[in-house]
C-alpha positions as MATLAB code, in Angstrom:
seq = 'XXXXXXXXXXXXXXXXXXXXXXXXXXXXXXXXXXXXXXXXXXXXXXXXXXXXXXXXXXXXXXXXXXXXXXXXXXXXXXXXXXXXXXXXXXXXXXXXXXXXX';
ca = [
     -39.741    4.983  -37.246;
     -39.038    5.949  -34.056;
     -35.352    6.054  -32.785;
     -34.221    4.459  -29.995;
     -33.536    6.238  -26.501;
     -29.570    6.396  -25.993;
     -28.455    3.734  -23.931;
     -26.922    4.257  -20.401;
     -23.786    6.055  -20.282;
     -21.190    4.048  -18.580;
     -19.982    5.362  -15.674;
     -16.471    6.625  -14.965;
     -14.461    3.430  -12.898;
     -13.533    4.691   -9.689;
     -10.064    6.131   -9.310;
      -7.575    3.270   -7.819;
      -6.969    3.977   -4.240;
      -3.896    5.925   -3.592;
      -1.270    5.514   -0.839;
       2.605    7.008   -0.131;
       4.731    7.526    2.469;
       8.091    9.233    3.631;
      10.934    7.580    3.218;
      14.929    8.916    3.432;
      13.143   12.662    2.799;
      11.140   11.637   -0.270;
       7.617   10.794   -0.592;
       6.923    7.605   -2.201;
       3.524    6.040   -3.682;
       2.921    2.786   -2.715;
       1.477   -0.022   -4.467;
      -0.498   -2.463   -2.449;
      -0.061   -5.971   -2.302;
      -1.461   -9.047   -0.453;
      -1.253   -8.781    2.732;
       1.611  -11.041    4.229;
       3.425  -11.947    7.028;
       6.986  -10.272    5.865;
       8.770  -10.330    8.716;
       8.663  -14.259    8.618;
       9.963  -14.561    5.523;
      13.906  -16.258    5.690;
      15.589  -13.266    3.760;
      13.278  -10.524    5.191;
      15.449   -7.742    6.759;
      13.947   -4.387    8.501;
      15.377   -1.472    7.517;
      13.977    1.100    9.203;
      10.067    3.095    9.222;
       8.203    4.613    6.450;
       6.911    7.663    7.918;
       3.326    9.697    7.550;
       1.530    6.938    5.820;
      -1.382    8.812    3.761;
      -4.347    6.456    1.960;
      -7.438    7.506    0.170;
      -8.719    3.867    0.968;
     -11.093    4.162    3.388;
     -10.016    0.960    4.954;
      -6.865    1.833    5.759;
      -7.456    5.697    6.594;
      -7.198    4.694    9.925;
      -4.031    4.279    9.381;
      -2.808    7.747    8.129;
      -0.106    9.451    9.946;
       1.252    6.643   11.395;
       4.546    4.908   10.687;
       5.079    1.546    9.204;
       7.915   -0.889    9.047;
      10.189   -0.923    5.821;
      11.604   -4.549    4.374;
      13.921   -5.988    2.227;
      13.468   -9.509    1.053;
      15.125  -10.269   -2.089;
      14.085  -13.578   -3.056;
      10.043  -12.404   -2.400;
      10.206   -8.951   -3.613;
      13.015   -8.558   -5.846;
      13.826   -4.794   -6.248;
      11.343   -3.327   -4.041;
      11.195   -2.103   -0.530;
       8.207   -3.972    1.046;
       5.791   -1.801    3.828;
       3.946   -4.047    6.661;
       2.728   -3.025   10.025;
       2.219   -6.855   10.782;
       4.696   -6.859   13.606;
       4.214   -3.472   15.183;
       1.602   -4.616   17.471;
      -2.096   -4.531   17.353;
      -3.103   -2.073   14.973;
      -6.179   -0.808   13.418;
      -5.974   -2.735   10.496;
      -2.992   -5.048    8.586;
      -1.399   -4.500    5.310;
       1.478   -4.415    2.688;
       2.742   -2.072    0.049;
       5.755   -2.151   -2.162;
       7.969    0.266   -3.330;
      10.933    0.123   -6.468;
      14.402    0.226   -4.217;
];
């Protein structure tokens, strides 16, 4: 009896996008999150920019090199330092990352 031909090898998932950013001196990987309007939020507080925003997500390439805005808000994102570019202007495209604080 014959045996059968292998089956299909499954293919290797895609690596997860990767993105960072400087901040205080120290690179930082970021972890995305929905996007959302975070400087609305009642305890949001900007602390300052995230600086040479690098992505591997084609999306948001258009985005590398630039600086993004760096948030607190406790209640929301307890622990982390939040990154939007929402209210920095018109920009190529929106998002939000987190990183621990």
């Amino acid at each position: 009896m014959p045996s059968e031909p292998p089956g299909p090898t499954p293919s290797a998932s895609p690596a997860p996008y990767v993105y960072s950013g400087i901040w205080s001196g120290t690179r930082h990987a970021l972890t995305q999150v929905p996007n959302g309007s975070v400087e609305t939020l009642p305890d949001a507080q900007l602390l300052g920019e995230l600086i040479d925003f690098q992505t591997t997500n084609p999306t948001y390439a258009c985005l590398d090199g630039s600086s993004l805005n760096v948030w607190t808000a406790p209640a929301e994102f307890p622990g982390q330092y939040v990154v939007h570019n929402g209210d920095q202007g018109s920009q190529c495209v929106y998002g939000t990352w987190t990183f621990p604080g």
